[in-house]
N, C-alpha and C positions, 0 to 999 in steps of 0.2 A: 326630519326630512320633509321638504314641502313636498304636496301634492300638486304632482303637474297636469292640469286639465286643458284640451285643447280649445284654444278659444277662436272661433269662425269670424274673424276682421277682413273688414274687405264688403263689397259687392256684396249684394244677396244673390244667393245662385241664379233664383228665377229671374234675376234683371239681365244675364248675361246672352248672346246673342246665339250661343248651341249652350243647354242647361246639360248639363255632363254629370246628373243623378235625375234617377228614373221618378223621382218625383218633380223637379223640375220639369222633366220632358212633359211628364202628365199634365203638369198646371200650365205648361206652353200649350196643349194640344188644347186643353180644355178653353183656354182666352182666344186661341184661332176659332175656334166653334163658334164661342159667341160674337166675336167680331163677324162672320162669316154669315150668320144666320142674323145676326141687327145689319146688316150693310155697311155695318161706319166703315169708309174707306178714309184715310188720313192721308189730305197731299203736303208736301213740304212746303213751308211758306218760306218766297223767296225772300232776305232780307233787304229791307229799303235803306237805300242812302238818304241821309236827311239835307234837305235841299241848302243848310246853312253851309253843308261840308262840300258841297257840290260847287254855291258859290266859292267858298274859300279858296277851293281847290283850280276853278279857274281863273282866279285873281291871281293869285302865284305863278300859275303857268303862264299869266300874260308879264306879269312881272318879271318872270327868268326871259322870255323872250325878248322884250325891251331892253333891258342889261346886256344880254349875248348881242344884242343889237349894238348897244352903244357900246363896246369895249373898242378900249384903242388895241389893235394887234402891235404885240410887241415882238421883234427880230432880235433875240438873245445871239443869234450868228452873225450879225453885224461886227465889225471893227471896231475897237474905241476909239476915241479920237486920236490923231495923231501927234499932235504937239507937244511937245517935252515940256513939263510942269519944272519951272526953276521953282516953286516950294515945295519939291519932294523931299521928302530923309532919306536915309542910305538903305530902308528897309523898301520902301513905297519905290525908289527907283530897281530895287532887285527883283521883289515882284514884277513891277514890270518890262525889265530885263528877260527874266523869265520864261514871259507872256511873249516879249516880242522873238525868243531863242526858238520857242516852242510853237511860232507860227500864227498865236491867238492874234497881234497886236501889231503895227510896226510903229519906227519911230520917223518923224517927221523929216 
């Protein structure tokens, strides 16, 4: 029969932000003290954008704006055209038989 020993994976207690054993607590209270009594106060540094990703980033947005600019607007509710194709097959006229029963289309 093996011997089951428990093994502590994970985190160190002390790195955890409430240390939930009393030695923990102690070696938190004891690193406030010294921080408290040296002054280090530690401000967050804000992270920088790097100015190549800034360029990029407004070259693309001038890009999407030009394209939304130039797009032809397209009217999918428009009618098709109306004239009766003499080279339809008996399938392409039923579809749009269909189309014109159904109100999509009329015929010429």
């Amino acid at each position: 029969m093996a011997l089951q020993l428990p093994l502590r994976l994970g985190k160190p207690v002390w790195n955890t932000k409430r240390p939930t054993t009393r030695r923990g607590r102690a070696f938190r209270a004891h690193i406030a003290a010294v921080v408290k009594a040296v002054g280090l106060r530690v401000e967050p540094v804000a992270k920088s954008i790097p100015q190549w990703w800034k360029d990029a980033q407004s070259r693309a947005r001038a890009f999407r704006q030009a394209v939304r600019a130039d797009l032809i607007e397209l009217d999918f509710a428009k009618q098709l055209p109306t004239e009766k194709k003499e080279g339809m097959n008996a399938y392409r006229r039923m579809v749009w038989q269909n189309r014109v029963n159904r109100g999509e289309a009329a015929w010429a």
